[in-house]
Backbone as CSV, one residue per row, in Angstrom:
resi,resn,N_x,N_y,N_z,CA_x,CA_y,CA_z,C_x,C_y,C_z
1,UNK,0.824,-1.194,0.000,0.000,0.000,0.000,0.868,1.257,0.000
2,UNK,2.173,1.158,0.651,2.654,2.388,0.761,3.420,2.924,-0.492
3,UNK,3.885,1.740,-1.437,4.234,1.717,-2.808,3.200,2.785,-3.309
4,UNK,2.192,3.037,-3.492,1.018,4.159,-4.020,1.199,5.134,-3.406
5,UNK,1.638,5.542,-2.256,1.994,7.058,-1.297,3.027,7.612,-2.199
6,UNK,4.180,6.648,-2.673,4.995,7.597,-3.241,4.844,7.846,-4.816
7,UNK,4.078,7.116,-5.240,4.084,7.495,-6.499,2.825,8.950,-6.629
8,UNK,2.638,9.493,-5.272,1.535,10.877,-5.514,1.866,11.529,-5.469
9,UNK,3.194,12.161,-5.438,4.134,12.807,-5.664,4.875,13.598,-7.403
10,UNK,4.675,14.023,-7.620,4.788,14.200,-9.214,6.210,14.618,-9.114
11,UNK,6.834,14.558,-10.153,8.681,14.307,-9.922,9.060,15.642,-9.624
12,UNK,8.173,17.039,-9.969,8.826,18.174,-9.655,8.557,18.628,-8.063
13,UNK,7.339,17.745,-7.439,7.519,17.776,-6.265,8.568,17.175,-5.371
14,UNK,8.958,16.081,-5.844,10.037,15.201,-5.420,11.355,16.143,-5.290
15,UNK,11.413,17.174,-6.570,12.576,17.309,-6.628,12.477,19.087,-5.794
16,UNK,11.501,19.370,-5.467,10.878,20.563,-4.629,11.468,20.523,-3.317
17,UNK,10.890,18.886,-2.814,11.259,18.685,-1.421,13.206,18.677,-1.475
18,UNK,13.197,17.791,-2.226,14.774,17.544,-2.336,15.769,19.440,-1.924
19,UNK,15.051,19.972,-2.713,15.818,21.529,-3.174,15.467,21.931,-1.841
20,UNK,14.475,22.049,-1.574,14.143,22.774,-0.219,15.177,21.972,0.903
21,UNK,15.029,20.911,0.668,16.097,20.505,2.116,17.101,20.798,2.270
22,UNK,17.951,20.675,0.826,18.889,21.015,1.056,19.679,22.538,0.911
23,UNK,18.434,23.697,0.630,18.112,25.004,0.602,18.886,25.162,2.375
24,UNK,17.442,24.329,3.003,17.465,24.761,4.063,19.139,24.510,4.949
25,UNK,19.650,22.996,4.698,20.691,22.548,5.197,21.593,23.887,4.592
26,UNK,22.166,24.500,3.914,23.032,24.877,3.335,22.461,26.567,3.930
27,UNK,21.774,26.867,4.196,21.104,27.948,4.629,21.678,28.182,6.779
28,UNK,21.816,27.005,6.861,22.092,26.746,8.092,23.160,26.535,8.695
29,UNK,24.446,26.536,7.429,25.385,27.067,7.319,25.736,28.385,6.889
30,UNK,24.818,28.832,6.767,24.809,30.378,6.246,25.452,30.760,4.626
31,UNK,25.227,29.342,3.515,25.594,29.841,2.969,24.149,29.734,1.781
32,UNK,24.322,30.534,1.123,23.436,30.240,-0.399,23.916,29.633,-1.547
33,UNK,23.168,29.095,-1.964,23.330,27.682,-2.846,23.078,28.368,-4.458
34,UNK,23.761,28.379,-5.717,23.313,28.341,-6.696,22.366,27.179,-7.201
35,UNK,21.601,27.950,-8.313,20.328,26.652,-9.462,21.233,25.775,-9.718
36,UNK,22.504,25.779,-10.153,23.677,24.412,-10.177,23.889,23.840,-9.224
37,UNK,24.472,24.318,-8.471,24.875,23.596,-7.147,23.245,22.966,-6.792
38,UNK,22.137,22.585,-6.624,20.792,22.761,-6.214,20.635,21.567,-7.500
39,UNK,20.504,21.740,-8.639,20.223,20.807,-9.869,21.313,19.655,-9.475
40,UNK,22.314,19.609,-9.423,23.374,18.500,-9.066,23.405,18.189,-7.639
41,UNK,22.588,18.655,-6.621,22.618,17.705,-5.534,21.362,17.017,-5.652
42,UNK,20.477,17.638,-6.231,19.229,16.753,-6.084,18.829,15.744,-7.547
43,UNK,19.970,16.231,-8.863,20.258,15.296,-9.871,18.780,15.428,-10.432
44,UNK,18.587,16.749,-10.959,17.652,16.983,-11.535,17.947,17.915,-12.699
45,UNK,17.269,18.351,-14.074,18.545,18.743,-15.301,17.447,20.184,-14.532
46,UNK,18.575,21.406,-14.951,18.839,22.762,-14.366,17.444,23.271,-14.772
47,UNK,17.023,23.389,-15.997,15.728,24.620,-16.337,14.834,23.889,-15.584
48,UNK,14.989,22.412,-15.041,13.741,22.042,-15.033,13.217,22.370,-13.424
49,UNK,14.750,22.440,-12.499,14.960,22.674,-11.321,14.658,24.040,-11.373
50,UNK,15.035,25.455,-11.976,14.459,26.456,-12.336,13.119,26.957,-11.989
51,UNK,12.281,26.125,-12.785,11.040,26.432,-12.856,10.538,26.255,-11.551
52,UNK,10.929,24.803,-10.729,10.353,24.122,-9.251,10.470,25.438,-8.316
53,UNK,12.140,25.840,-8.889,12.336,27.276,-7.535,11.707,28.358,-7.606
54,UNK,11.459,28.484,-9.053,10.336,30.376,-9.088,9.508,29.754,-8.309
55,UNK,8.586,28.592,-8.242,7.531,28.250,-7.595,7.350,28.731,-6.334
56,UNK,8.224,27.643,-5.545,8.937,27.570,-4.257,8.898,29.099,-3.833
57,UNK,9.559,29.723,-4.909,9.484,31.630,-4.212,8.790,31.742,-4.131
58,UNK,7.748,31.976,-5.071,6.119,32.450,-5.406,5.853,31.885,-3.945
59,UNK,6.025,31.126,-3.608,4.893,30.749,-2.537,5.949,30.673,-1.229
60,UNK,6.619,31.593,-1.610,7.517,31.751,0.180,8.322,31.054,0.763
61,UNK,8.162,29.868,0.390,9.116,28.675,1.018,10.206,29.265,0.677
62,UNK,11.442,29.415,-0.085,12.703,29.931,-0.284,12.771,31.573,-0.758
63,UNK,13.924,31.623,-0.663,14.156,33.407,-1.291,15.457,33.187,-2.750
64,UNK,15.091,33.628,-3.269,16.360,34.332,-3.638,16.683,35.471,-4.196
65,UNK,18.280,36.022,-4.271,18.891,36.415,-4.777,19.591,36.691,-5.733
66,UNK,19.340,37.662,-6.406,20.134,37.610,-8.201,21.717,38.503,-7.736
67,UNK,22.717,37.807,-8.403,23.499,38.709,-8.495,24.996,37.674,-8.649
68,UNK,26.028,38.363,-8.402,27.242,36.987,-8.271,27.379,36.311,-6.957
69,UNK,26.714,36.930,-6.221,26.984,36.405,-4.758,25.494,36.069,-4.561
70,UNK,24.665,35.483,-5.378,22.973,35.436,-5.398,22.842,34.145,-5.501
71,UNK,21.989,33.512,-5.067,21.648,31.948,-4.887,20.080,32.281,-3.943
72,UNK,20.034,30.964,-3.713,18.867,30.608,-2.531,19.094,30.149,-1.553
73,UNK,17.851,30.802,-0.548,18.544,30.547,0.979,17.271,30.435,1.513
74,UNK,17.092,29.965,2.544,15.878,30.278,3.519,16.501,31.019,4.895
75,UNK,15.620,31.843,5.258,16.265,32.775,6.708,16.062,31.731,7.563
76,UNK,17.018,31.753,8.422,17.434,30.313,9.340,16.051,30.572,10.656
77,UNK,15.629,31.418,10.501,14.338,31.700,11.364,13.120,30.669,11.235
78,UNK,12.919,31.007,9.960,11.747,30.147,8.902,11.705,29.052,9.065
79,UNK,13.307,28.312,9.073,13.073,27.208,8.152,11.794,26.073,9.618
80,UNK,12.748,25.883,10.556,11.500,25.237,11.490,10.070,25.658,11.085
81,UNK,9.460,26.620,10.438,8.059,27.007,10.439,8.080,26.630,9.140
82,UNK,8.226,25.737,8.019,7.981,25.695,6.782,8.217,24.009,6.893
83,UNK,6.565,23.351,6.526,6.174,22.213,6.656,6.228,21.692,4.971
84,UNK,6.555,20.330,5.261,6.412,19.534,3.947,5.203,19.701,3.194
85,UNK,3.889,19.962,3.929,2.838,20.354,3.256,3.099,21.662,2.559
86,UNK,3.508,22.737,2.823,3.729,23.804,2.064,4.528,23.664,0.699
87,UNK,5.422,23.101,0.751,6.361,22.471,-0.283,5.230,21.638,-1.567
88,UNK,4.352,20.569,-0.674,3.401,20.018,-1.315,2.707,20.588,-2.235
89,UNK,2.351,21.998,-1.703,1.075,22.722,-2.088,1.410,23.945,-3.114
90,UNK,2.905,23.729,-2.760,3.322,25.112,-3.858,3.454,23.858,-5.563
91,UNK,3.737,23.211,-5.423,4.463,22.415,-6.109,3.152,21.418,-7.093
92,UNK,2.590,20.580,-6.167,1.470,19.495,-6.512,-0.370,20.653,-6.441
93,UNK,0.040,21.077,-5.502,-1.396,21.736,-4.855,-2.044,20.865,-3.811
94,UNK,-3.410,21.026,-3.876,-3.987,20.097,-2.453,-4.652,18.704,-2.926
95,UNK,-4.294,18.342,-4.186,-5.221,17.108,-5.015,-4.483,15.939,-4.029
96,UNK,-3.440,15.992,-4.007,-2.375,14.473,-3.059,-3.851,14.297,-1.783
97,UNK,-4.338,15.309,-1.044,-5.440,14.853,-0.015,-6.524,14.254,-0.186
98,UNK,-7.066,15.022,-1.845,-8.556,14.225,-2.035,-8.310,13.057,-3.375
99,UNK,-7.186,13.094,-3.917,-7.282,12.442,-5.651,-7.977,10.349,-4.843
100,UNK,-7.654,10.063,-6.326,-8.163,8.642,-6.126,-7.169,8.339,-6.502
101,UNK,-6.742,6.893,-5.108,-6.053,6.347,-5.070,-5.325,5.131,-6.157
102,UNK,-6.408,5.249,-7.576,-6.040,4.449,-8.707,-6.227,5.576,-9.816
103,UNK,-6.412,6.642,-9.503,-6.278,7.855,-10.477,-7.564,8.188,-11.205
104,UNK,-8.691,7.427,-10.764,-9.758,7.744,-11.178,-10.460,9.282,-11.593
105,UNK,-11.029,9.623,-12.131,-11.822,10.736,-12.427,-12.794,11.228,-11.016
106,UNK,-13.587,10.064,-10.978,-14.708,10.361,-9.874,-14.198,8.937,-8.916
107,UNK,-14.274,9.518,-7.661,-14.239,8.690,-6.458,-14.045,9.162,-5.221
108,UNK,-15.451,8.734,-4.758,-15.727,9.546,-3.235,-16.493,8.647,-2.461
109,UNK,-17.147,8.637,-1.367,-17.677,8.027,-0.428,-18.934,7.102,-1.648
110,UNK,-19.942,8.532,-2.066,-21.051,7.582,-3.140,-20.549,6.769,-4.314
111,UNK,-19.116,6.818,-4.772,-18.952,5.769,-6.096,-17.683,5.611,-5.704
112,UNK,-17.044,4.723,-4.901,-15.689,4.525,-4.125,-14.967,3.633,-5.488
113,UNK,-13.680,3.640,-5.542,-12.744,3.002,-6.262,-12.653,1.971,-5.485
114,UNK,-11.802,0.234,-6.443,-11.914,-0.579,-5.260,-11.199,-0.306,-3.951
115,UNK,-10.219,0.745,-3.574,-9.135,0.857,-2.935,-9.472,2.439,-2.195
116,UNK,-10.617,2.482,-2.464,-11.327,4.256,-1.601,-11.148,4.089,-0.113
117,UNK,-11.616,3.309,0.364,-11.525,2.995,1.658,-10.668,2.809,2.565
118,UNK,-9.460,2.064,2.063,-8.442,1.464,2.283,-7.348,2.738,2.313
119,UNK,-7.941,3.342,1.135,-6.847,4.521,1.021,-6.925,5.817,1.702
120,UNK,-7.902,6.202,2.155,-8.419,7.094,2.688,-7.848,7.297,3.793
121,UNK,-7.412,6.099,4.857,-6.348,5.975,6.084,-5.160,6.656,5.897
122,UNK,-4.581,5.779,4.740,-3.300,6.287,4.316,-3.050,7.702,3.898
123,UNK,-4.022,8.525,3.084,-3.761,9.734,3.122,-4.291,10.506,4.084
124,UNK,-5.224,10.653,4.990,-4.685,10.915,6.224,-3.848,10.539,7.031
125,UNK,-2.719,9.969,7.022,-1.565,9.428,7.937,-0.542,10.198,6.984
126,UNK,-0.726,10.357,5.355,0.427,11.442,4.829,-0.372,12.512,4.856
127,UNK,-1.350,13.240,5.404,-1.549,14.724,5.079,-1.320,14.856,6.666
128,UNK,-1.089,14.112,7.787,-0.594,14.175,8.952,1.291,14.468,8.946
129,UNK,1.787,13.770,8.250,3.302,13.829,8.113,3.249,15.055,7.629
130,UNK,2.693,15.042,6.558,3.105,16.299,5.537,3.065,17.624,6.469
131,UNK,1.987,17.820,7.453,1.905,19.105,8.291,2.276,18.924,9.312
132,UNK,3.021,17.559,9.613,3.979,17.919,11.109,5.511,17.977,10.734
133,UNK,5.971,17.471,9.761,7.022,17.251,9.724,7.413,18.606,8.804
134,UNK,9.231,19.509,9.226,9.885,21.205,9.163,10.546,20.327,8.596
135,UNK,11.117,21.462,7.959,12.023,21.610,6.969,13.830,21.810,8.093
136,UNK,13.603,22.177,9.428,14.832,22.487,10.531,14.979,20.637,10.360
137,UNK,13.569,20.105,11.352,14.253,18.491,11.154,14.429,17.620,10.231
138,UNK,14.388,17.938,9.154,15.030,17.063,8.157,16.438,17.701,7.376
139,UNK,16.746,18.757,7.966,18.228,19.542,7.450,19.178,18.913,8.780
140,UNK,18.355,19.169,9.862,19.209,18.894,10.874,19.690,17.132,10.434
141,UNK,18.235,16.179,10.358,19.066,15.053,9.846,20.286,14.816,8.891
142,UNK,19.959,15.614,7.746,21.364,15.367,6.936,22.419,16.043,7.677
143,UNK,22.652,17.003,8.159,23.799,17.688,8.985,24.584,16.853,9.817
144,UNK,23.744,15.827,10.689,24.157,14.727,11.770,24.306,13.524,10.887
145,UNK,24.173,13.665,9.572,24.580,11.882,8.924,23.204,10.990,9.220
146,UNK,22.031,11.584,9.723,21.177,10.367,10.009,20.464,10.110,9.102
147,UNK,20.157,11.070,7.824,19.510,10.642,6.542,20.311,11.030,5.778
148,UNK,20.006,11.288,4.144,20.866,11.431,3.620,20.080,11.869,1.537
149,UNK,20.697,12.858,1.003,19.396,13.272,-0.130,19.935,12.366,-1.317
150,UNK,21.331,12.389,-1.283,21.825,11.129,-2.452,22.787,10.461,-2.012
151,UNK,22.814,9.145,-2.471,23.998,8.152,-2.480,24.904,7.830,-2.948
């Protein structure tokens, strides 16, 4: 079942969260990260990483800066207050809470998919992660070696 959680994710969200983490990690060193440096840690090709970050601005999660000393950063204030759901929502929007779990058109309580029911747990248990879990504790993990964004 949890094989279907990650595939609701659309790859520029994937690569949203990825940028943001490591926005934030690198932010927490105080430094700012170029769209290169950012496309090659999260191994995503550059315009396409581009586009994910205007997003990401547009909707507050990161900042940046134009210039030679210009990159992206998050203010080390923020980053604890900026939830995986926000990332979600700039990126996917709010469909990951209500879509159907086999991609159906229509499926709700009156015309359930075979898997409506079943699934309905599960995305409340990820629209629970998604709004508890900062963007501080998952930078802090890579910082301490306890997770890790590539291998």
């Amino acid at each position: 079942m949890w094989q279907i959680v990650i595939y609701m994710f659309s790859k520029a969200c994937e690569y949203g969260i990825k940028a943001s983490i490591f926005i934030a990690f690198s932010s927490y060193n105080g430094t700012r990260v170029s769209l290169k440096a950012i496309a090659k840690e999260i191994n995503s090709p550059e315009a396409f990483t581009a586009k994910i970050l205007q997003d990401l601005v547009r909707h507050d999660v990161v900042s940046s800066t134009k210039g030679a000393y210009g990159g992206f950063e998050i203010e080390k204030t923020l980053i604890s207050s900026i939830k995986l759901s926000h990332i979600v929502n700039a990126i996917d929007g709010d469909a990951i809470y209500s879509g159907c779990g086999l991609g159906l058109h229509i499926c709700d309580e009156d015309h359930p998919c075979p898997v409506h029911h079943k699934f309905k747990s599960v995305r409340e248990e990820l629209k629970d992660m998604l709004e508890n879990t900062n963007l501080e504790e998952l930078a802090l993990n890579i910082k301490s070696g306890a997770s890790f964004l590539k291998v």
